[in-house]
C-alpha positions as CSV (number, residue, x, y, z in Angstrom):
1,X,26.1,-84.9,24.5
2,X,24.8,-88.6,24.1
3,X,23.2,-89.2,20.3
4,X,20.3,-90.2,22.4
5,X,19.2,-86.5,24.3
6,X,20.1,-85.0,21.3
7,X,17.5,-86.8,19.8
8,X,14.9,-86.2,22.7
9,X,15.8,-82.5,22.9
10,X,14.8,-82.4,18.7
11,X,11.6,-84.4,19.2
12,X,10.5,-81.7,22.2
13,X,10.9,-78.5,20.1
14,X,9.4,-79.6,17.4
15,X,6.2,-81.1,19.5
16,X,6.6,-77.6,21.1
17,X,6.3,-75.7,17.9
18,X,4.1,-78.1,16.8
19,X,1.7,-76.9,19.5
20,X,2.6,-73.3,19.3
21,X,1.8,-73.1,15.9
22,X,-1.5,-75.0,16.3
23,X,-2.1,-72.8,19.3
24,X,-6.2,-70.8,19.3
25,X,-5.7,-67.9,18.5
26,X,-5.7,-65.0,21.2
27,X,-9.0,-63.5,22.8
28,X,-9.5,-60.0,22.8
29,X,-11.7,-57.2,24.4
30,X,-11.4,-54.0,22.6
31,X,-12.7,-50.3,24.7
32,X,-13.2,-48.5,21.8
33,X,-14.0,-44.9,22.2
34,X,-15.7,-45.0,18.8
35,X,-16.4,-47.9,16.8
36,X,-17.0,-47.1,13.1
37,X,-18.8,-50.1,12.1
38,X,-19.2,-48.7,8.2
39,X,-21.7,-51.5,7.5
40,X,-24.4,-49.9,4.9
41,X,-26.8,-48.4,6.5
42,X,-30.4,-50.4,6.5
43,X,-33.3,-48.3,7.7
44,X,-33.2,-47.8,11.3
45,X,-29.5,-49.4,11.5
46,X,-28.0,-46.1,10.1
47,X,-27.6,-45.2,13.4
48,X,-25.0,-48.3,14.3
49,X,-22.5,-47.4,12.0
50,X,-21.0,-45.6,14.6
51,X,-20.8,-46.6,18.1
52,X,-19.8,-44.5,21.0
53,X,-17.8,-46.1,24.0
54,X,-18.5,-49.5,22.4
55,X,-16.4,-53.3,23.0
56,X,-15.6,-55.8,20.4
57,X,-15.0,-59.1,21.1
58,X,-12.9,-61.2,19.0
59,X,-12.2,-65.0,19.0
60,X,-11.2,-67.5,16.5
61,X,-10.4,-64.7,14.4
62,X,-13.7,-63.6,13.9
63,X,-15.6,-60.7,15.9
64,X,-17.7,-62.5,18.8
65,X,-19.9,-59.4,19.8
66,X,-19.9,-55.5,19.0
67,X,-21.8,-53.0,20.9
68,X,-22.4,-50.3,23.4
69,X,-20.0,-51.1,26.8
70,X,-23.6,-51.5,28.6
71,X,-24.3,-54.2,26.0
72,X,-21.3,-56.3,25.8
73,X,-19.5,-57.8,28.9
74,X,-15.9,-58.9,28.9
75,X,-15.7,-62.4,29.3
76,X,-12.5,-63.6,31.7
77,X,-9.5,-64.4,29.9
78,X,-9.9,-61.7,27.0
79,X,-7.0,-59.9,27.0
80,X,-8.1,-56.3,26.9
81,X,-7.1,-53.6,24.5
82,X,-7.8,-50.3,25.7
83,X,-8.6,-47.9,22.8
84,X,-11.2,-45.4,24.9
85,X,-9.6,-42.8,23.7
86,X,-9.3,-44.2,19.8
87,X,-11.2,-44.9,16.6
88,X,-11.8,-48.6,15.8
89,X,-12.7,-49.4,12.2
90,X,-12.5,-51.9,9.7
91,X,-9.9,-53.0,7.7
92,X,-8.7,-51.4,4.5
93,X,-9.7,-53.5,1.5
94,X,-7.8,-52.6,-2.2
95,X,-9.3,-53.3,-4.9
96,X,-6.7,-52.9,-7.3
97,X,-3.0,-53.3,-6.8
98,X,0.6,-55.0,-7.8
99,X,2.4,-55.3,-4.7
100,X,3.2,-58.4,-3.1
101,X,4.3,-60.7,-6.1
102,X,7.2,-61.9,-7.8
103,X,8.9,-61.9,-10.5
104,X,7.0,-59.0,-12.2
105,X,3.5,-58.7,-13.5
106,X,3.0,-58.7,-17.2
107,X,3.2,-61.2,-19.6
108,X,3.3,-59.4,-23.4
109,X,3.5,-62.6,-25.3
110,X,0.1,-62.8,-26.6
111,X,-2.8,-60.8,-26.2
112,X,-5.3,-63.3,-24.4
113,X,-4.1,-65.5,-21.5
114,X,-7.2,-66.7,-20.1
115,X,-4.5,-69.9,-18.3
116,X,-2.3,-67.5,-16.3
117,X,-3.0,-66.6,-13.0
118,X,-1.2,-64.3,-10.8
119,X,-1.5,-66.1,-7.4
120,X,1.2,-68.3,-8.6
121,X,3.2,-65.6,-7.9
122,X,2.5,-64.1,-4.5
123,X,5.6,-62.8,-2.6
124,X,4.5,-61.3,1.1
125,X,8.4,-60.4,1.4
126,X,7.6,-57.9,-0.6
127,X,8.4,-55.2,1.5
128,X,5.2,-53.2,-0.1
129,X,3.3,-55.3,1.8
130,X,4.7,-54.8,5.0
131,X,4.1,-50.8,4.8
132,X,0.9,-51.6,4.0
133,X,-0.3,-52.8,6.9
134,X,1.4,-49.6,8.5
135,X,-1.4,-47.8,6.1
136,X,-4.3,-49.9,7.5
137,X,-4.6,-52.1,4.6
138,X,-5.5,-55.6,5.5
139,X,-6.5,-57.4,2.1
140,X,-5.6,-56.5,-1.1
141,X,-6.6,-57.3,-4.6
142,X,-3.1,-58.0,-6.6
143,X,-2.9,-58.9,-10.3
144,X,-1.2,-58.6,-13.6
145,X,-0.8,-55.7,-15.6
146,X,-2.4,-54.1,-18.5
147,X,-0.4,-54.5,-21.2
148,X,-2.7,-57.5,-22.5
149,X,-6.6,-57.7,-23.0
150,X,-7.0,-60.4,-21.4
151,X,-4.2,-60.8,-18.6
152,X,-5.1,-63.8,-16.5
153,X,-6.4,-64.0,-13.1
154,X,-6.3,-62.0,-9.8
155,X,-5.6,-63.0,-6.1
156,X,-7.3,-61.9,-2.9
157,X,-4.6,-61.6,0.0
158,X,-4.4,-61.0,3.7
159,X,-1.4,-58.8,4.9
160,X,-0.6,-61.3,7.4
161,X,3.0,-61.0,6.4
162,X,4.1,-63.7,9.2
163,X,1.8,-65.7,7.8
164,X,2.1,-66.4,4.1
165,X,0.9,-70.3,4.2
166,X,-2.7,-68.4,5.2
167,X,-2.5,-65.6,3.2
168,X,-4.7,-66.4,0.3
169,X,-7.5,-65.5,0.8
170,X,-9.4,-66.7,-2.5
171,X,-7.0,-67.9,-4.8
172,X,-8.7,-66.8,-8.4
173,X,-9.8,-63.2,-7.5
174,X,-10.9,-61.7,-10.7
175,X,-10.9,-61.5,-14.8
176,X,-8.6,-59.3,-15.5
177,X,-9.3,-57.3,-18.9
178,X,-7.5,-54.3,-20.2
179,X,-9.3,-52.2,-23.0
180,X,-7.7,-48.7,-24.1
181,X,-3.8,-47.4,-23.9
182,X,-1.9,-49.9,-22.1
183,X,-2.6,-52.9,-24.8
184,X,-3.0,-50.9,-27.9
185,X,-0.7,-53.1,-29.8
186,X,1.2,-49.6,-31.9
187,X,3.9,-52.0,-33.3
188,X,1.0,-52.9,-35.8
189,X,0.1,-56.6,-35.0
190,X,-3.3,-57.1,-34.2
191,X,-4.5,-55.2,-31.2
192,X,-4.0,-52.0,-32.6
193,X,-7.3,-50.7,-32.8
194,X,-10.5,-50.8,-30.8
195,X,-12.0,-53.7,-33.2
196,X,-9.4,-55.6,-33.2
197,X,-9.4,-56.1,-29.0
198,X,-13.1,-56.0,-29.3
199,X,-13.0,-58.7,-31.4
200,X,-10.5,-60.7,-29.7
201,X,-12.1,-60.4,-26.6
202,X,-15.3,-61.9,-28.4
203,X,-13.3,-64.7,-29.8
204,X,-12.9,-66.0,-26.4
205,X,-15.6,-65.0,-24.4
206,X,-17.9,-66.8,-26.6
207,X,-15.3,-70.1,-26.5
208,X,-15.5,-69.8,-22.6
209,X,-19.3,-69.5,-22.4
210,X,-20.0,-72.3,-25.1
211,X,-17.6,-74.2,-22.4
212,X,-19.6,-72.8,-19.5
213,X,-22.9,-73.9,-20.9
214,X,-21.8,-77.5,-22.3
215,X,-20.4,-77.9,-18.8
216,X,-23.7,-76.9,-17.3
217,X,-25.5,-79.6,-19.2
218,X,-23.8,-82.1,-18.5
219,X,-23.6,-82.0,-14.4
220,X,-27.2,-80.8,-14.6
221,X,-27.9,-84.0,-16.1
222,X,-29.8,-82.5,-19.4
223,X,-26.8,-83.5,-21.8
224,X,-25.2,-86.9,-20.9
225,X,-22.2,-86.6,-23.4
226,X,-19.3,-85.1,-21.0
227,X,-17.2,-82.4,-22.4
228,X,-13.7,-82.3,-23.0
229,X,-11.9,-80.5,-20.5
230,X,-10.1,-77.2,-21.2
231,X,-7.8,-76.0,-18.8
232,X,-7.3,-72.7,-20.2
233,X,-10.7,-71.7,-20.0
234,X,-11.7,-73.4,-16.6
235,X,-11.2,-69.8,-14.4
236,X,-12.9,-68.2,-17.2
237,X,-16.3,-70.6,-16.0
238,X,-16.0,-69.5,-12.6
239,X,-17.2,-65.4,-14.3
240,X,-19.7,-66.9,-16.1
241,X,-21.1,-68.8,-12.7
242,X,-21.1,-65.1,-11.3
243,X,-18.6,-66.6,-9.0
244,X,-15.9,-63.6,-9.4
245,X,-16.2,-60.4,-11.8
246,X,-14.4,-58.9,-14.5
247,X,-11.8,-56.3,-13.1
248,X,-11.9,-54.1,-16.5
249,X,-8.9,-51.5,-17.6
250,X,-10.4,-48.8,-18.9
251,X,-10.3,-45.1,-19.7
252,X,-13.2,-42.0,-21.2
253,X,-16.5,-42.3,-21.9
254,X,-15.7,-44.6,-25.0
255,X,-14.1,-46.8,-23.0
256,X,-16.3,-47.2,-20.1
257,X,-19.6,-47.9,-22.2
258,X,-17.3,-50.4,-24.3
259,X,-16.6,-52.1,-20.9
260,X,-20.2,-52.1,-19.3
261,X,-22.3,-53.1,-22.7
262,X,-19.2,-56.4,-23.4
263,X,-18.7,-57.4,-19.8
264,X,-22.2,-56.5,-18.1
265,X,-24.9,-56.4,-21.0
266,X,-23.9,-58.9,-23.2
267,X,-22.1,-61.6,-21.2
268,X,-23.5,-60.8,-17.9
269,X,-20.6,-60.5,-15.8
270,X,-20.4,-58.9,-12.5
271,X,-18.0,-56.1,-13.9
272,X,-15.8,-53.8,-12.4
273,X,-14.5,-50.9,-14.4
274,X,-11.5,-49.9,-13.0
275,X,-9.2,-46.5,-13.5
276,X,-12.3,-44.9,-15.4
277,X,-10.2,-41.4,-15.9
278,X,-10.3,-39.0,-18.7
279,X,-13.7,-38.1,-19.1
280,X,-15.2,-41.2,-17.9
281,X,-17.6,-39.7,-15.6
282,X,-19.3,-38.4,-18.2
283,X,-21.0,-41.5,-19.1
284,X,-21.9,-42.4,-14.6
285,X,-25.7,-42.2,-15.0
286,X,-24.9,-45.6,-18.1
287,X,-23.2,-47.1,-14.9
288,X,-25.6,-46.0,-11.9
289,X,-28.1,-47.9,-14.1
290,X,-26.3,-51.4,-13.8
291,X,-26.2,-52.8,-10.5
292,X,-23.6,-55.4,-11.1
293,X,-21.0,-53.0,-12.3
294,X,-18.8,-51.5,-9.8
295,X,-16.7,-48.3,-10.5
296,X,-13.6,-48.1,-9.0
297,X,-11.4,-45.0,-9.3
298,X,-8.0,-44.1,-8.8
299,X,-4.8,-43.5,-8.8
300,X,-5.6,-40.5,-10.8
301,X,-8.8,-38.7,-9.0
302,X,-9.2,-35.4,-10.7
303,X,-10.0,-34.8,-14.6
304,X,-9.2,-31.3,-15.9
305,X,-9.7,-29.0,-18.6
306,X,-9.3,-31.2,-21.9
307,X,-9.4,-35.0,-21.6
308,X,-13.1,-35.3,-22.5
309,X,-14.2,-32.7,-19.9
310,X,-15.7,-30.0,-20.3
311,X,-13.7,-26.6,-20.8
312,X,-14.4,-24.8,-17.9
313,X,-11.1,-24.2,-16.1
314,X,-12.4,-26.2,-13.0
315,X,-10.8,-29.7,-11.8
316,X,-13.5,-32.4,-11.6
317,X,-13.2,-34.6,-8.5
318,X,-13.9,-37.7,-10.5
319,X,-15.6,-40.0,-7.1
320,X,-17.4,-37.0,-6.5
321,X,-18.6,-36.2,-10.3
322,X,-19.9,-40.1,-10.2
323,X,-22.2,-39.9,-7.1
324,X,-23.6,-37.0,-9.1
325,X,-24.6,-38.9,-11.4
326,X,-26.1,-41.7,-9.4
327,X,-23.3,-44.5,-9.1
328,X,-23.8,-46.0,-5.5
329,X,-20.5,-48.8,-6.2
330,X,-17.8,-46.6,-5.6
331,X,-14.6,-47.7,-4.9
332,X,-11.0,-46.0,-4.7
333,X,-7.2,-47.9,-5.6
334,X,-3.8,-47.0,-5.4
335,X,-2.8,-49.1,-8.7
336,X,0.4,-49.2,-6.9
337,X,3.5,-51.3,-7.9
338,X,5.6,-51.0,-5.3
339,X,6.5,-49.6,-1.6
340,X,5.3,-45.7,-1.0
341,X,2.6,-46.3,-2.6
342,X,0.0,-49.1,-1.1
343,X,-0.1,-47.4,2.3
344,X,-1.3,-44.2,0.9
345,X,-4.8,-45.4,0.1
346,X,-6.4,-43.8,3.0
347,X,-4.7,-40.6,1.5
348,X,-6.4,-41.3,-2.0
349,X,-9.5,-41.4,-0.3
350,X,-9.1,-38.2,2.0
351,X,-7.9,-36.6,-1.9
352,X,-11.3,-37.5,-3.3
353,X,-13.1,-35.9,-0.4
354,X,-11.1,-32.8,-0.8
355,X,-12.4,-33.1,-4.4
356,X,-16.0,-33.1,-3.3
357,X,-16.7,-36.5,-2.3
358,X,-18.7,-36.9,1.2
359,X,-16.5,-38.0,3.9
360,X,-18.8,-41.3,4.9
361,X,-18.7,-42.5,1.1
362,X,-15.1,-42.0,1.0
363,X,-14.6,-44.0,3.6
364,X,-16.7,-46.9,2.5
365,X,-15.1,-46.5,-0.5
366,X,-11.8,-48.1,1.0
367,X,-13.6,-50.7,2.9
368,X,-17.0,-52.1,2.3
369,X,-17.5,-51.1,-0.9
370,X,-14.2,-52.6,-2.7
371,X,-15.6,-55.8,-0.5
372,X,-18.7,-55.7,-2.3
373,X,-17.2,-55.6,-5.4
374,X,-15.0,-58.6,-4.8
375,X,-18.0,-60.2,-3.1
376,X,-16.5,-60.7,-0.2
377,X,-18.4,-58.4,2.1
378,X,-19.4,-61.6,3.9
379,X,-16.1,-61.9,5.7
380,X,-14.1,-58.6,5.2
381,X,-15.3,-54.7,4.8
382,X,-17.1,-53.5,7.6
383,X,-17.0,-54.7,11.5
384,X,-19.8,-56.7,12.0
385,X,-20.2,-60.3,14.7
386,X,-19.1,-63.2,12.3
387,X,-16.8,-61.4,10.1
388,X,-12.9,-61.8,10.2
389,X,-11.3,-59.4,13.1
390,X,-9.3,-57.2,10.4
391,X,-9.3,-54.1,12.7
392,X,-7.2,-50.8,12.7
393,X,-7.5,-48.3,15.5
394,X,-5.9,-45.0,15.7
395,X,-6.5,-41.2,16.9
396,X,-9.1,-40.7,14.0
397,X,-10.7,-41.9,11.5
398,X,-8.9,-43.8,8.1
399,X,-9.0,-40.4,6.2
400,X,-7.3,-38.3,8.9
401,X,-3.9,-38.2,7.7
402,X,-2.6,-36.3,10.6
403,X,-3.3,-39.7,12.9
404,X,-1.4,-42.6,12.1
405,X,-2.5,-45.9,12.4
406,X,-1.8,-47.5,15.8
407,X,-2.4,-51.2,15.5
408,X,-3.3,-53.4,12.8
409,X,-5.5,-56.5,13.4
410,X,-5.8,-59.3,11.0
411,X,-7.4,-62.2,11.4
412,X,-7.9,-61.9,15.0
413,X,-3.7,-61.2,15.6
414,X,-2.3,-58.2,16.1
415,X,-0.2,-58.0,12.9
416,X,1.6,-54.3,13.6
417,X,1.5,-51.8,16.1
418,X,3.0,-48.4,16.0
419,X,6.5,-47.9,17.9
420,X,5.8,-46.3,21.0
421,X,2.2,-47.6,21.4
422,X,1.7,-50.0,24.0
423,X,-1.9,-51.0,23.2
424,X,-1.0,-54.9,23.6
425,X,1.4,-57.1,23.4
426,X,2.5,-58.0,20.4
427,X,1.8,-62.2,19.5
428,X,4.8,-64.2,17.9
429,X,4.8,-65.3,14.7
């Protein structure tokens, strides 16, 4: 062959995966035999959280229209998925995990590392991630470890495994703060006691929100003396601007007031106190009062004789023991760190309602509600027209283990569908 074609013959696939990959994204009709919307109900809009014999249209990768069939009419060229005889709900949304990154998760150096952040690390080869998606999970909050008080910062991802150049989905998720066992620093150093993270903690909060303010001066035009820039404590601005929370590590009652009175009374973060085992129920009407902190629970779901509980030979199901005591921000995680685990949140959250949680709140509690908490229930938690298509049907709804899940939307693609359903066809990556 002539230098010349070969030439011609490179140019022409790469204009042609130039325009495939630049390609709109599909159109689709979904026939839903129920549509589980699990937006929070609003007065007389309880009712739509559940639609029967219902269509969504999605385009662009968002949800064009939702409703009744007699309310919504297929447009031509929507590919049409039937699901008549299927549950369509949103997307599973966790709020704490460790899957998906590389090159592991902790960094035990120092206590405080307000200048790491963990989506420098994102790996959606991961094969965690790809089962997953198998699970219904569609985003996921990943981020370091707990073996330091003040770990560095989280990342929000889309499961999009073909993907990965769009798969962040906001790039500094969350403060991530550890307080009780984990970073207990028992070779002796400093760390070793409550006071000593306390007051580490303090050192740098009060550094960051000296920064903040000075900062907020100065582009507000009431100081013109510009201040010196600090890398290491820019992300930390972004909490203080209320623009992400605290993700907070903690365990028992102790633990859980320590968390809401630092994060949420005195430094007024939007604070999510996550884990919140041992006993830490026992302090949910302190949290159903604040309502900027988010309780998120899991993996472990049940406290027992001992452990700060009382001594009455029953198991407590802790997301159950909190709505008893008011808290309306419930969420559920896996904390998982690897494959077999991440996919099983919809499991974690059927657990809790065997442990006395209502079915509806357990469900929200794997969708909207982790959404919330990230604030990002503007684009992802709930089906609702204008948010992203992340969209999982099966035979039943996400806590009926006996169903699995059928096909995964995310973004508007179909991302995975099960082996021997033929829903669709399945798009190219």
């Amino acid at each position: 062959m002539k230098t010349g074609s070969k030439i011609v013959i490179i140019i022409l696939c790469v204009l042609q995966y130039g325009a495939a990959a630049g390609a709109a994204p599909s159109r689709y009709a979904i026939r839903a035999g129920k549509i589980l919307t699990m937006e929070l109900p609003k007065g007389s809009e309880a009712s739509r959280r559940v639609i029967n014999h219902g269509v969504i249209l999605v385009g662009e990768g968002k949800i064009e229209a939702l409703g009744s069939a007699s309310d919504v009419t297929i447009p031509d060229g929507y590919t049409v998925i039937d699901a008549s005889d299927r549950w369509v709900m949103p997307g599973i949304v966790e709020a704490h995990t460790h899957i998906a990154l590389e090159g592991g998760f902790n960094d035990m150096v120092t206590t405080i590392n307000p200048e790491l952040q963990i989506g420098d690390c994102v790996n959606l080869e991961d094969i965690a991630a790809e089962k997953a998606v198998t699970g219904g999970v569609t985003t996921i909050h990943t981020m370091p470890g707990s073996g330091t008080n003040l770990a560095g910062f989280t990342v929000i991802v889309k499961l999009d495994c073909s993907r990965p150049h769009e798969a962040i989905f906001r790039e500094i998720g969350a403060m991530k703060i550890a307080q009780a066992y984990n970073p207990e620093r028992r070779s002796g150093d400093l760390g070793l006691t409550r006071m000593g993270m306390a007051w580490m903690l303090r050192q740098i909060l009060n550094q960051a929100k000296k920064y903040t303010d000075t900062w907020q001066a100065y582009e507000s035009g009431e100081s013109k003396d510009k201040p010196t820039y600090r890398p290491e404590l820019e992300n930390m601005r972004k909490v203080f601007k209320g623009e992400i929370p605290a993700i907070v590590h903690s365990a028992e009652p102790w633990g859980i007031l320590e968390s809401m009175q630092m994060f949420h009374d005195e430094y007024k973060m939007d604070t999510i106190a996550t884990h919140t085992s041992f006993g830490g129920y026992m302090v949910g009407e302190e949290a159903a009062k604040r309502e900027k902190v988010h309780v998120n629970i899991g993996p472990r779901l049940v406290d027992f004789q001992g452990w700060n509980t009382p001594i009455d030979g029953r198991f407590h199901g802790m997301g159950a023991e909190y709505i008893s005591r008011g808290v309306k921000n419930l969420s559920i995680n896996t904390d998982a760190v690897g494959w077999g685990m991440q996919e099983e949140l919809a499991f974690q959250a059927s657990m809790s309602v065997h442990y006395g949680l209502e079915e509806m709140l357990a469900m929200e509690a794997i969708t909207i509600q982790p959404a919330r908490a990230l604030g990002v229930d503007d684009r992802i938690g709930s089906l609702k027209v204008g948010k992203d298509a992340d969209i999982v049907i099966k035979k039943g709804t996400l806590l009926d283990v006996t169903a699995a899940v059928d096909l995964v939307m995310i973004n508007g693609r179909v991302v995975y569908q099960r082996e021997g359903v033929n829903l669709v066809a399945m798009e190219k990556s």
